[in-house]
N, C-alpha and C positions, 0 to 999 in steps of 0.2 A: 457500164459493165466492162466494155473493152479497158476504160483507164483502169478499174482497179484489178485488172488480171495483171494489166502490164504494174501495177506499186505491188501485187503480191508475189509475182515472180522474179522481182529487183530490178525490174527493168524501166530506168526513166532516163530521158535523155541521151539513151544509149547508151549508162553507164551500168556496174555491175555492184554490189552490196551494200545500197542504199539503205538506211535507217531509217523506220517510221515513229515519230514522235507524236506524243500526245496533241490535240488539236491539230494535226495535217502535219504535210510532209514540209522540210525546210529546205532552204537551198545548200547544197552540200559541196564541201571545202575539201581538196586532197592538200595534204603535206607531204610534198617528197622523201623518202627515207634515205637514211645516212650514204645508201650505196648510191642514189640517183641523185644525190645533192652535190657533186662535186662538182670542183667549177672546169666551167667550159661544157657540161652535161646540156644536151638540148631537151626540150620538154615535147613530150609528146603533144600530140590535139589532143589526148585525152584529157591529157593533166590539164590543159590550158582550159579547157571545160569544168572541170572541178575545180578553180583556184577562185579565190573572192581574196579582195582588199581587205585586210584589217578594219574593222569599225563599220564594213558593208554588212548588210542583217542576215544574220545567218552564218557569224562567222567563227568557226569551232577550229583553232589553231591545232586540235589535238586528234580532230575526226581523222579516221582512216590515214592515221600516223604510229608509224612504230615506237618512236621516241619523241617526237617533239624538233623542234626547227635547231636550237642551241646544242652547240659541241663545245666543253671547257679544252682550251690547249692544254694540253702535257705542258710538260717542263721539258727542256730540250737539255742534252749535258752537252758542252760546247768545251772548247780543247782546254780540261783542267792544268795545264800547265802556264797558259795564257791565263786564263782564269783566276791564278794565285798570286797575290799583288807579293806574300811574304812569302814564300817559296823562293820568288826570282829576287826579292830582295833581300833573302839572306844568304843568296847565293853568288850574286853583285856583291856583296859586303865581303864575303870569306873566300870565294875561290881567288887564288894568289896573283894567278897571271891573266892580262887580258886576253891571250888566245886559248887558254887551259879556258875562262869562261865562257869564250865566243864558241869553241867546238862544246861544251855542255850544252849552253843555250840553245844552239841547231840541235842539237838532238835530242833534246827534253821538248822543242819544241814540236819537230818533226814528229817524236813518239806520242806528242800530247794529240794532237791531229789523228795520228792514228789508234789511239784509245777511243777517242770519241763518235768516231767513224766508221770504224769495224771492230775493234779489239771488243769494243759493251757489246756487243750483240754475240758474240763467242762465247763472254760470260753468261749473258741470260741465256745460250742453250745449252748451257754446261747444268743452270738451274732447274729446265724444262724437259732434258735428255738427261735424269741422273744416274750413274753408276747402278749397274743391275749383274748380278751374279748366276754365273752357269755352269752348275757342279757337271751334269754328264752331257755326254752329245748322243747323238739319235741314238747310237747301237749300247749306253749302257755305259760308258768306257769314265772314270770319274776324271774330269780336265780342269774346272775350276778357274773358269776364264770370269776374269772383273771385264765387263765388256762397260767403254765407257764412250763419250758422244765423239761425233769427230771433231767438236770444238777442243776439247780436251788436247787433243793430239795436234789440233795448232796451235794451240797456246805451249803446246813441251817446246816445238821449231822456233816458233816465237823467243820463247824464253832463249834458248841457246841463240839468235840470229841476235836480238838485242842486247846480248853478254848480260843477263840478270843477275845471274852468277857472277862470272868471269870478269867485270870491270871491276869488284872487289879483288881482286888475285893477280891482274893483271898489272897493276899497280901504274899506270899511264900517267896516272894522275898523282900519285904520293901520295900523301896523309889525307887527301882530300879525296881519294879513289870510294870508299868507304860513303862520304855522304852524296857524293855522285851517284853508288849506286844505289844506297837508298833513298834518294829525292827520284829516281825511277821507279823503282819501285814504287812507293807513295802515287805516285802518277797512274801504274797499274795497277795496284791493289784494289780497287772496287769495282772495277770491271776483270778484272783477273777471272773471274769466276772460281775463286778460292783457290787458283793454283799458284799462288805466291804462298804456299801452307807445304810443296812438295818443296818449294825453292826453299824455303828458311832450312825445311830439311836437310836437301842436296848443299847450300853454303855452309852448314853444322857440321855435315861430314865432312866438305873439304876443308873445315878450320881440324878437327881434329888429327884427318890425316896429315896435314901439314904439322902439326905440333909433334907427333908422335915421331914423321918422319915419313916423309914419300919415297917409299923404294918398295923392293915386289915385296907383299904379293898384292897391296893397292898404289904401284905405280900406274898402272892401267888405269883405274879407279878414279884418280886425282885428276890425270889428264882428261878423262871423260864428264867427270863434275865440274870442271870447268871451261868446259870448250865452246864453241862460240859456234860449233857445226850440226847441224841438225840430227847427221846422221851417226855422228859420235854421241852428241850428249846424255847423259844418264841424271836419272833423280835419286835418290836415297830416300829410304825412311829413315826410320827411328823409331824401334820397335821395343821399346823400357817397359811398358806399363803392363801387370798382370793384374790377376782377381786380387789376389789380396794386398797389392798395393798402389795406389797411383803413382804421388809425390814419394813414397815411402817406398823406393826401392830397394834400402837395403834388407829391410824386414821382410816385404814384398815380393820377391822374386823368387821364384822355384825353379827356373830354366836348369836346365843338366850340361856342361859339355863334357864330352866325353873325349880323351885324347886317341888318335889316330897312330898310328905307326911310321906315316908320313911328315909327322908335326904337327898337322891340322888337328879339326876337332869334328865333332858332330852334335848339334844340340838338339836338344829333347827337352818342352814346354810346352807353355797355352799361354801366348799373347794373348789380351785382353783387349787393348787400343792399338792397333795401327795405323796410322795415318797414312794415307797416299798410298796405300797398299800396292797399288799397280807399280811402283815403283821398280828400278834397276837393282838394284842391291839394297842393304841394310844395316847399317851399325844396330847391337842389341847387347845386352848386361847379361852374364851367365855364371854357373859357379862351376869352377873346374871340379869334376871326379876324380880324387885318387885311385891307386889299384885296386881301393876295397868297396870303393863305391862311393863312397863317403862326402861332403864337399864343408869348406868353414860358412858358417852362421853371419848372418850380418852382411855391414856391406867390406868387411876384410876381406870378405869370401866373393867379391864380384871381379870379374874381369868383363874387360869389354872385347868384342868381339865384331869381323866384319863377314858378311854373307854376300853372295851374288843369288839373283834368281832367275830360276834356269829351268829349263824343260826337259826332261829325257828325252829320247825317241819316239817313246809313244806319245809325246804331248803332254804327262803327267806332271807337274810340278815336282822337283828334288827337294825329297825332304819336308815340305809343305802341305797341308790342308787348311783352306779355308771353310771355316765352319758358317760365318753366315757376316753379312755385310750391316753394320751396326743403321738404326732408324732414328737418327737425330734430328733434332728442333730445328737447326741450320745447319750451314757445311752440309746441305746434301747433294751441291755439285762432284762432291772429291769422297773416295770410297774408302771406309775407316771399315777393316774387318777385324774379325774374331782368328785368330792362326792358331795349328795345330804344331807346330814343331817337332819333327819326327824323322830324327837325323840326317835335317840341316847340315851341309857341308860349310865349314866356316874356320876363318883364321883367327886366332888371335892377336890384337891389336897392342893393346896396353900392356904392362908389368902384371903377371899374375894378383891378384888382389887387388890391382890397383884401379878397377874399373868407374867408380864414382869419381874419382880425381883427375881420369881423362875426358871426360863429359862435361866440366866445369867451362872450357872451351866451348865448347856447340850450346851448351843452355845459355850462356850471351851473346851468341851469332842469333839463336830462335828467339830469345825473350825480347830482343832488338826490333827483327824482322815482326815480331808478333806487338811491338808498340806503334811500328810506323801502321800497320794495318789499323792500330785505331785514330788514330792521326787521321791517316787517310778517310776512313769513313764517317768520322765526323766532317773533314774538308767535302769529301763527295754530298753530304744530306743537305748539305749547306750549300752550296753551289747549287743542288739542285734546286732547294726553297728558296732562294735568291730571284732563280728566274720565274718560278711560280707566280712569286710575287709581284712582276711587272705584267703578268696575263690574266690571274685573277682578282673578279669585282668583286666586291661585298658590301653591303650598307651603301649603295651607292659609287665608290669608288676602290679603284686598286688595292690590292692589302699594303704594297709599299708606301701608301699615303696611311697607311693605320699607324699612329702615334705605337701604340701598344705590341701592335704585331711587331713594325723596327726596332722595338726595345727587348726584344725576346730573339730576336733575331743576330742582334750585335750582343747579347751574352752570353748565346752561342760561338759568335766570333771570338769573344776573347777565349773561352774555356780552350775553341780547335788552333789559338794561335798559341795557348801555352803547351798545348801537346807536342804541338810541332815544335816548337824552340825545345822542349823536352826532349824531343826523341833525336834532332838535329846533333845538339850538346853531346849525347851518348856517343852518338855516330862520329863525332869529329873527334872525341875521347880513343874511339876503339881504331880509326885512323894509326894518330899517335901513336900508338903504342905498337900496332903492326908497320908502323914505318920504323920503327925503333926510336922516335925523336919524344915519348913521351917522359916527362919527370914524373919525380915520386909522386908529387901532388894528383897528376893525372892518373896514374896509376890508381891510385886510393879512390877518384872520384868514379871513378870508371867502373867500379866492384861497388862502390856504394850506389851509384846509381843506377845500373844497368836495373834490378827488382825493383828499385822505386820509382821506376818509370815506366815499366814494364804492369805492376800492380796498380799505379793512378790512371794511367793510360786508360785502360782496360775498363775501369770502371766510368770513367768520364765519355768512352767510347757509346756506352750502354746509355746513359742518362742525357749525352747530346744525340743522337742520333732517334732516341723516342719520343724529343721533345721538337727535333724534325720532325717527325714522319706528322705530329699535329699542326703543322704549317699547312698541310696538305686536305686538313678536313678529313672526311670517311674516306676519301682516297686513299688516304696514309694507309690505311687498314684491310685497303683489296688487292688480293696476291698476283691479277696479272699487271699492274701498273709496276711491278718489281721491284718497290718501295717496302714493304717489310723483311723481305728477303734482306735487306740492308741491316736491321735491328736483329733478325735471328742469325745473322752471321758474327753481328758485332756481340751477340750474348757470351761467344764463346771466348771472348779474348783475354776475359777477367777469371778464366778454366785454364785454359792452355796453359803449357812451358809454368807453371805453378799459378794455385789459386792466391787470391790476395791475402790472406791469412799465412798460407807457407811461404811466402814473398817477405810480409815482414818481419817473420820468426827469422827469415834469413838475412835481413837488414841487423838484424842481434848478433847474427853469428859472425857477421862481417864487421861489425864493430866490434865484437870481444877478442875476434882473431888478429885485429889489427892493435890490441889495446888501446882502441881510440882515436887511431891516430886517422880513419877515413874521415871521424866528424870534423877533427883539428883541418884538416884539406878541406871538406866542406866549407866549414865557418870562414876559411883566410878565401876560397874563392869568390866567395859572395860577398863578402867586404871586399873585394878589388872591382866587382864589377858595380859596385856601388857608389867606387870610389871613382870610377871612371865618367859616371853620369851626374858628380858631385856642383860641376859647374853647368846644368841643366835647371833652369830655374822653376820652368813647368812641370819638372818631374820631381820636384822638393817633395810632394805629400806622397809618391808613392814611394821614393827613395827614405823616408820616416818610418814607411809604415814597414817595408821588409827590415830595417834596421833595428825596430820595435821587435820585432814578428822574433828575430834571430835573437835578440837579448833574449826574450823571454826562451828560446829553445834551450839554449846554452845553459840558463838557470837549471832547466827543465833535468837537463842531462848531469849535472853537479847533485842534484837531490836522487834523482835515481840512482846513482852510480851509490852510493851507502844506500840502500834498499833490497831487498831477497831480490832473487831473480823472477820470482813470480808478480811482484810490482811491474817489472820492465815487458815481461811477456804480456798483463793484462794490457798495456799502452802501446802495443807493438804496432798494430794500425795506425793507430792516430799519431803516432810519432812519424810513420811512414808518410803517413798523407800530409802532415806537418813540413816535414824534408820537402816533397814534391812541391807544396803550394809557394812555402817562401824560394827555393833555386826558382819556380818558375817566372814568381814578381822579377827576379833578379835580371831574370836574360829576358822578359819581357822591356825591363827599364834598358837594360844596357843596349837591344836595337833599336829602342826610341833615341836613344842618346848616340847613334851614329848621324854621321854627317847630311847623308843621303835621305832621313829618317823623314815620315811624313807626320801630320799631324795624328794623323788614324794610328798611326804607331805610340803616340802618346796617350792618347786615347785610352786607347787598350790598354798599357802598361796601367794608368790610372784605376780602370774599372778593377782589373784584375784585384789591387790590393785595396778595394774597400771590402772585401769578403772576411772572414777572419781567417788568419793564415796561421795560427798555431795553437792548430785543434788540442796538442796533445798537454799543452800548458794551461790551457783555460779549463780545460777538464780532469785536468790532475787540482788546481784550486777547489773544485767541486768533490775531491774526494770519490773518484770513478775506480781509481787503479790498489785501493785499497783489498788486498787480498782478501777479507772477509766477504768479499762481495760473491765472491767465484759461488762459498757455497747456498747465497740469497739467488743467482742468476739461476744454479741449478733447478733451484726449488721451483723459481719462476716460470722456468721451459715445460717442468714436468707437474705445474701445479696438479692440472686434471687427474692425474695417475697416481698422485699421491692422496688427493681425497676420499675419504672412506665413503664408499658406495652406498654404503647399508643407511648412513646419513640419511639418504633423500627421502627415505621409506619409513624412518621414525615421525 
């Protein structure tokens, strides 16, 4: 009687929530949980009471365990600048002087170190603390404070202390200033916690106020977007996009400025996207009012304009309402609001009218900064499944022993090494030509490539970085491992600074505005660096196949050119993706064909050109770009809408 009061009250052995099994009671097993498993943890007498051997009878690995004994490691991010075999060897290759390389390398190394160490953990609490909006305060009083985390606010100090800005401007370096400080950037960008999205801004503004002309009334302005002191530095938005137009500003825009009696102006709209709202100031597109009210149509009628933002007395913003802070898939460390413009005090920057044509400046300072971001976040998914792979088991052993897995792995590699050489090439382009030392050739390549690298990027960004996160198993897919947050960040890249579609509409206009002459620079540049790896004998099949790849474009571009312009618009992609694939074989072969060059370097250039590399000739053969088709695709999209209902029912 007495035993079974003590099995009906859990009390055996002096333990506490013993189970009773069918046929009698067993001997029962604790598993420590994850908090009391750490080493060096001492075990109580209890625990040492409930523990049985493996294989001794009675032995339930899982009884009175929260989880079970196994913990899989994380992946650890370890100093991405170390980590980049082609980063530092294309930086060994190109930077001029050995000390101009030795102070980069300290301090790409030095910032890599602190990326990995503190800088990531700013970013995931910039993901975990997201911008949050607060129209009144206690007594009623409307303020419209973007309240954002204190990471945030280290990373603005950060940015000005490491010149993120500023070693572009500073020009220390010369023509090489430009990929010094986008191979920093790249470095911060995925730990950034998306505030390299304020910085493309804040570098767009200080390109265009340099072009236009640094004196008041954004002398102040220039000095503060580019300073290196915390307590000066200022961010800029870029504040273009309303309801009724994104990419299609000049259609698009309804903003009013009104002239002042000062010279100044006052604008009256409804932004639609702001990015980095919390920002210092703003460049924005508006249309002057005459005396009657009146403003020009189009984008004739835009001028550009610069704003500071500022608080009255009482705290209320000048000029300003924020109507509500946008709910996006990613980007929701950085706060994108909705603006009421309501006389805005603001200067004008540009030639009256001429406000599209001073922005031509800042959209390839952004469409740049917005390519290394995909660079970078494919190099980041991949460094981190790299190490993944030396921790976890499967089928018995490591995935880096899996034939299959390393083959999915290194196709990733080559795709993030041709981005990188892609976005590299831009960046050494837009050097040049801000040191004054670039030729016409450079000049051409530079405007033809900035969109086409900016639009393949972007998409290559999206399709490596989700084919990461499945390195990872169901992990990829749970939001605190901070692993998707990578993929909804990277969705936006192929949106931003123009979608891929208005990118290569604009690849048309840059070639009809040059009459040709960007693809002639195209064609002769990629014949030289073909020419240069001509005595590489390992690199004969890939140095064929971009040589193939370019005949057949050049064909490509002789048949369109006597075709409607609706031929050349329906092939505008794939001619786009065509350009990117073969320049990328190009500079993939020409750093295998450096002296220093490894064999991984060849490697890669190989893998790269067995894909087909000109998409836009092999499907013009197929008859894709035949304008009859526009009104077959129509038909296609809207088949459902065009079927007669009544059908179903007869």
């Amino acid at each position: 009687m007495a035993a079974s009061s003590a099995i009906l009250s859990g009390r055996v052995a002096g333990s506490r929530g013993s189970r009773l099994w069918r046929g009698g009671a067993r001997p029962l097993v604790h598993i420590r949980s994850a908090s009391a498993a750490e080493r060096g943890a001492r075990k109580s007498d209890e625990e040492h009471l409930w523990e049985a051997a493996p294989g001794a009878e009675g032995y339930l690995p899982f009884s009175r365990a929260r989880v079970g004994s196994f913990f899989q490691d994380q992946p650890v991010l370890k100093n991405p600048f170390l980590e980049d075999a082609l980063l530092r060897g294309y930086l060994k290759r190109h930077l001029p002087q050995e000390s101009c390389s030795q102070a980069v390398f300290s301090d790409l190394s030095a910032f890599g170190e602190l990326v990995a160490k503190e800088i990531d953990t700013w970013g995931r609490e910039c993901e975990l603390s997201p911008p949050r909006l607060v129209h009144f305060d206690p007594w009623g009083r409307r303020v419209d404070h973007i309240v954002t985390s204190a990471a945030w606010k280290r990373l603005k100090d950060l940015s000005a202390q490491e010149g993120l800005v500023a070693i572009g401007y500073d020009k220390s370096f010369g023509e090489w200033s430009r990929v010094y400080q986008m191979s920093k950037l790249y470095v911060f960008s995925p730990s950034s916690g998306l505030y390299t999205c304020p910085l493309a801004m804040t570098d767009g503004a200080a390109k265009v106020i340099q072009s236009v002309g640094v004196s008041p009334p954004v002398e102040e302005a220039y000095g503060r977007l580019t300073s290196r002191q915390p307590e000066c530095f200022w961010t800029s938005g870029q504040w273009m996009t309303e309801r009724q137009g994104g990419s299609d500003v000049g259609t698009g825009t309804e903003t009013v400025a009104v002239p002042q009696t000062d010279g100044s102006y006052k604008l009256h709209g409804f932004k639609w996207f702001t990015s980095a709202t919390d920002a210092d100031m703003t460049l924005t597109l508006a249309r002057v009012q005459d005396r009657s009210g009146s403003t020009t149509p189009g984008s004739r009628g835009l001028s550009l304009f610069y704003a500071e933002v500022s608080r009255d007395e009482d705290g209320r913003l000048r000029g300003i309402e924020v109507q509500r802070l946008k709910d996006k898939l990613g980007t929701r460390q950085m706060p994108t609001a909705e603006l009421l413009l309501d006389g805005l005090p603001a200067h004008r920057l540009s030639e009256e009218g001429r406000g599209v044509a001073s922005i031509a400046n800042m959209l390839t300072i952004t469409r740049i900064h917005n390519s290394v971001s995909a660079a970078a976040a494919m190099r980041r998914v991949l460094q981190l499944a790299r190490d993944y792979a030396t921790r976890r088991t499967a089928f018995g052993k490591l995935l880096k022993d899996h034939p299959l897995h390393m083959q999915t792995l290194a196709r990733m590699e080559v795709e993030t090494r041709a981005a990188f050489l892609l976005v590299m090439d831009v960046c050494r382009l837009l050097g040049r030509e801000e040191s004054g030392l670039a030729s016409q050739l450079d000049v051409h390549l530079l405007r033809l490539l900035t969109p086409v690298v900016k639009l393949y990027t972007g998409k290559q960004a999206v399709a490596v970085v989700s084919e990461g996160l499945e390195s990872f198993g169901g992990q990829g897919y749970i939001e605190d491992t901070g692993l998707p947050g990578i993929l909804r960040d990277a969705q936006v890249l192929s949106i931003w600074e123009g979608t891929t579609n208005v990118l290569s509409l604009d690849v048309l206009r840059c070639v009809a505005r040059s009459s040709g002459m960007v693809l002639h620079a195209y064609f002769a540049h990629v014949k030289s660096l073909l020419a240069g790896a001509s005595g590489v004998s390992s690199l004969a099949p890939a140095v064929k196949a971009i040589a193939g790849a370019q005949s057949e474009l050049e064909q490509f571009v002789q048949i369109a050119a006597s075709r409607p312009p609706s031929y050349l618009q329906l092939a505008a992609r794939d001619l786009a993706y065509s350009l990117a694939r073969i320049y990328a074989g190009a500079l993939l072969i020409d750093h295998a064909s450096w002296k220093d060059a490894s064999p991984h370097d060849t490697y890669a250039a190989l893998g790269w050109c067995k894909q087909e590399l000109c998409l836009v000739a092999s499907r013009q053969t197929r008859g894709c770009y035949d304008p009859s088709t526009t009104a077959l695709d129509a038909a296609l999209v809207y088949d459902a809408l065009n079927q007669d209902s009544t059908s179903f029912g007869s």
